[in-house]
C-alpha positions in Angstrom: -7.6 -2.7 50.3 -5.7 -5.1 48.8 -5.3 -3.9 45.1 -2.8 -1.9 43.8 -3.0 0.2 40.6 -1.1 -0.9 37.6 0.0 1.9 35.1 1.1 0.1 32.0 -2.0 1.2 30.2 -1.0 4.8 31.4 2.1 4.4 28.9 1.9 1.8 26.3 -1.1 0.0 24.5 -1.3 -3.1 26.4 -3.4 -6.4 26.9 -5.1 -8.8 24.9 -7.9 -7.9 25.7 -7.5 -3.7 25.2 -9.4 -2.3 22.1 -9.1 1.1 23.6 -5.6 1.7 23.4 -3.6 3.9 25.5 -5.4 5.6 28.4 -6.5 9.6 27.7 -5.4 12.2 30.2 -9.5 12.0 30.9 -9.9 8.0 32.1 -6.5 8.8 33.6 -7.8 11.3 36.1 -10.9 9.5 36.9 -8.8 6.2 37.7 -6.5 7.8 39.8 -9.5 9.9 41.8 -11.9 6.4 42.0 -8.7 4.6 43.0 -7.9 7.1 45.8 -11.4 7.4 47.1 -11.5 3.6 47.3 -8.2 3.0 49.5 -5.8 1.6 46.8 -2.6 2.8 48.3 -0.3 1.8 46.1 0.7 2.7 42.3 2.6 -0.1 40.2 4.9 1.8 37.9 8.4 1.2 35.4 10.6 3.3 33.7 9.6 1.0 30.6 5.8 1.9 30.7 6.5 4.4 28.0 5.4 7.9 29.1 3.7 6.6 32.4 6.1 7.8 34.6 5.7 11.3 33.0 1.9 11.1 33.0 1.8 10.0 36.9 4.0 13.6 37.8 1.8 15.8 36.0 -0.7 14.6 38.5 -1.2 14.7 42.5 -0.3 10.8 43.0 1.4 11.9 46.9 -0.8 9.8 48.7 -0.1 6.5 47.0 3.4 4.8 47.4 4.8 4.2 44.2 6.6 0.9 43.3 8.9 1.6 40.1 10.9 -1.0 38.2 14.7 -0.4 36.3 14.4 -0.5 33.0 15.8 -3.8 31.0 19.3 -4.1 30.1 20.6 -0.4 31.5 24.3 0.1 31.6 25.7 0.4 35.4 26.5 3.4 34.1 23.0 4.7 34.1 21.6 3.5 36.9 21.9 6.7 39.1 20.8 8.9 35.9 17.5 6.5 35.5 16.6 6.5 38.8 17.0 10.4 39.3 15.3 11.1 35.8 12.1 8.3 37.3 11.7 10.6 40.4 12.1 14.1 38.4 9.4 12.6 36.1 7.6 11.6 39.3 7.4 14.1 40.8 9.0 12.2 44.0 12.2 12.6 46.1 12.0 9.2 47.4 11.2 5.7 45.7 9.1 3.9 47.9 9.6 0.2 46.3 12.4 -0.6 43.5 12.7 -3.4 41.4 15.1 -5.0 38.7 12.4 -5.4 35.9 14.5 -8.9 35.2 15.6 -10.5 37.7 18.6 -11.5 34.8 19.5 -8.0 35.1 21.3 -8.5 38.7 24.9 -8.0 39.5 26.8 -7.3 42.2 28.0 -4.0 41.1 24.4 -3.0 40.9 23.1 -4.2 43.9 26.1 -1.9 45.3 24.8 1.4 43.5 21.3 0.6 45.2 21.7 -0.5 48.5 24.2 3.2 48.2 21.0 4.8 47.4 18.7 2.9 49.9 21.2 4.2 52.7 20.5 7.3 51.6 17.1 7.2 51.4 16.0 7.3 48.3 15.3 4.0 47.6 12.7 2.2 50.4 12.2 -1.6 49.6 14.5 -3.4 47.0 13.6 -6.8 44.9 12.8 -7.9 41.6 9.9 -8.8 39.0 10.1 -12.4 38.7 8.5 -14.8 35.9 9.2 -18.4 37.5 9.7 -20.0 40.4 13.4 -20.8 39.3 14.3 -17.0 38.9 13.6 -16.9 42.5 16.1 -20.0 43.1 18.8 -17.7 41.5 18.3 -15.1 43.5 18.4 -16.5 46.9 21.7 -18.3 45.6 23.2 -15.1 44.8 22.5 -13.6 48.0 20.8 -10.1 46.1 18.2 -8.4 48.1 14.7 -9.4 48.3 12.6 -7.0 50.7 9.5 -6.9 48.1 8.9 -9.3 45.1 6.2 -8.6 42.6 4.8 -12.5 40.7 2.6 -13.5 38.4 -0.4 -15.6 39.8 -3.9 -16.1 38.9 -5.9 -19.0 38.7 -4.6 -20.8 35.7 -0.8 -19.8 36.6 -0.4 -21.2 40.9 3.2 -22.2 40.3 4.4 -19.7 42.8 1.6 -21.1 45.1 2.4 -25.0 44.4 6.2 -24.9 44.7 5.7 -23.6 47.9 7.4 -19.8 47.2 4.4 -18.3 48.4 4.7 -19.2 52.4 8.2 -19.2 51.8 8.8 -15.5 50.9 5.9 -14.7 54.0 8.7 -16.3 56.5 11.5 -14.6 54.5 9.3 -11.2 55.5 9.6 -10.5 52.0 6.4 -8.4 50.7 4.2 -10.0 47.6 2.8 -8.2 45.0 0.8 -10.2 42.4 0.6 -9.4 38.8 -1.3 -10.9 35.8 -4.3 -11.4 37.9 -6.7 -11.6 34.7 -4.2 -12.8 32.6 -3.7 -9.7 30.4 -7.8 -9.8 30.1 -7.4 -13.3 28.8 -9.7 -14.6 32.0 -12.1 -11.9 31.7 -12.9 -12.2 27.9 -16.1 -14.4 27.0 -14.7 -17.7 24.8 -15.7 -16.7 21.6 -13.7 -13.6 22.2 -10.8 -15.2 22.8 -7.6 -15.4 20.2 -8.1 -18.2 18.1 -4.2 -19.1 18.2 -5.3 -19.9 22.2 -8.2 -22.1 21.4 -5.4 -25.5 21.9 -5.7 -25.0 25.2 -10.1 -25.3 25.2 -9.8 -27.9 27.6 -8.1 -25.7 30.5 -10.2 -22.4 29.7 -13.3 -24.9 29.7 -12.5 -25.9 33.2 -12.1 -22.3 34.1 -15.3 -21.3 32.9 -17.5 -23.9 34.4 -15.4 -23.3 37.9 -18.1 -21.4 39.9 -20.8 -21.1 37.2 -23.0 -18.5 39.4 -19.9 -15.9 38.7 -18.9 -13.7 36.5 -15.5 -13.7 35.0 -14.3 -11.1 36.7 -15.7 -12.6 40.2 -14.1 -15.9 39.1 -10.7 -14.4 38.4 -10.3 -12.5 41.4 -11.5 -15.3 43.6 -8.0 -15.9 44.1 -7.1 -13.5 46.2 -9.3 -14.9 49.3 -7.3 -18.2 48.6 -3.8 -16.0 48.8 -3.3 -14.7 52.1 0.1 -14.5 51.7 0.0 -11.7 49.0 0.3 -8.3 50.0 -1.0 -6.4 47.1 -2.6 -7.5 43.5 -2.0 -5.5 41.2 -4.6 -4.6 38.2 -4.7 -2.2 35.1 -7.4 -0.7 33.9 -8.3 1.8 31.2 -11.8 3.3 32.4 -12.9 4.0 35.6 -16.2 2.0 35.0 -13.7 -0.8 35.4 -11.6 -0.2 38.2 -15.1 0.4 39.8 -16.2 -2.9 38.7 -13.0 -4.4 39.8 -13.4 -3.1 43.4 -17.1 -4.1 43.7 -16.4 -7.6 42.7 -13.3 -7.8 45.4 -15.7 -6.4 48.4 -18.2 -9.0 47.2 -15.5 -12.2 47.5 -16.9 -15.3 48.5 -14.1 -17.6 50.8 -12.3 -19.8 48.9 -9.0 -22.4 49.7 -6.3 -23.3 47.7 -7.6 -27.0 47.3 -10.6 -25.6 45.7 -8.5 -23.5 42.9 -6.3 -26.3 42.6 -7.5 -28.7 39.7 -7.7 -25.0 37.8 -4.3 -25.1 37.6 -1.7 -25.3 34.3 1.4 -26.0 33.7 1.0 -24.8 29.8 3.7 -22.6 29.2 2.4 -21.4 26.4 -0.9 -20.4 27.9 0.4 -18.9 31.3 3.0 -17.1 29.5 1.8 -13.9 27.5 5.2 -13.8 26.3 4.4 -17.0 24.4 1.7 -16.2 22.7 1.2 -15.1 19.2 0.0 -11.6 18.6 -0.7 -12.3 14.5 
């Protein structure tokens, strides 16, 4: 099973395309139980999720391995106290996967603290959340760690894919997780759903949603994954069960599909493949 479980939406209200709000302690529970039953392995975490971390340890979560993220800007100062008060909140002894929320975040000095902490076993795999292909430049340049690597992909957004970063991180043996998969809901909502402060970009959702007419939106957007082989893990949030189940249907149900057929879905629109970007008003 190649999906991992986001847990955003366990913490914070989150997503375009989320009327629901946070998740209850309910839809939490059945998530977690439907996503262990399934085979996802792997939980998708960050110390600024709000109160996910906390939510996850007042539950049996030992059977997935957790990937957490630092939070933004902390002090070097912190950095043992975060990571301590993450697995105490956890309910974990061990980190399985830890990454610098911003790859900006990086230092040295930090990178000294953690590969301390690594030796000691408390950290597994170290590496960074990345937004660009250039953040990954950086990083290589400074010489920082870069055992796993979680990226935002999906059909609209192939930069990682099209620069080449995709094979190159493979040879590298670095592990790929894949974020933004549905585009915070963005690829899943019906067009007259949509934000009207995205309808400048009509022409490049129009291609998306005559790509594959005889699928859903949901078995359009995850039709990338059979076209990444490179990717380890994609990771998706949900806030009902009834989703994740949907989610996991669809992905048994993939048809094959190359990177020269997702190809002319591709965009270079900053300001559509960048949630940051848009305007929430």
């Amino acid at each position: 099973m190649r999906l991992a479980l986001g847990t955003v939406q366990f913490g914070l209200d989150y997503g375009v395309s989320n009327q629901d709000g946070q998740v209850s302690d309910e839809a939490l529970d059945a998530i977690l139980t439907l996503a262990h039953q399934a085979g996802i392995d792997t939980l998708d975490t960050a110390q600024a999720y709000g109160n996910a971390e906390l939510r996850l340890g007042q539950r049996d979560t030992r059977h997935f391995t957790l990937i957490d993220k630092l939070a933004p800007h902390l002090p070097l100062s912190d950095v043992h106290n975060a990571i301590n008060n993450s697995m105490r909140q956890l309910g974990r002894t061990r980190l399985d996967g830890l990454l610098l929320h911003r790859s900006q975040d990086a230092s040295p000095a930090l990178f000294h603290q953690l590969v301390a902490l690594q030796q000691l076993g408390v950290i597994g795999k170290l590496g960074v959340s990345v937004y660009s292909p250039e953040e990954l430049d950086a990083w290589l340049v400074a010489g920082y760690p870069l055992e796993l690597v979680q990226l935002p992909a999906n059909l609209l957004d192939q930069r990682f894919l099209r620069t080449g970063w995709l094979d190159k991180l493979l040879e590298m043996g670095c592990e790929i997780h894949v974020r933004s998969l549905f585009l915070q809901g963005l690829l899943l909502m019906q067009p007259p759903q949509r934000p009207a402060y995205l309808q400048c970009f009509a022409a490049e959702l129009a291609r998306f949603d005559s790509w594959r007419p005889s699928l859903s939106p949901l078995g359009r957007a995850l039709s990338i994954m059979a076209a990444l082989p490179q990717v380890s893990r994609f990771v998706v949030g949900v806030c009902h069960a009834q989703e994740l189940a949907a989610i996991i249907n669809a992905t048994q149900a993939l048809h094959e599909c190359t990177e020269a057929e997702i190809a002319p879905l591709a965009s270079m629109e900053q300001g559509l493949i960048n949630p940051g970007l848009w305007r929430t008003q």
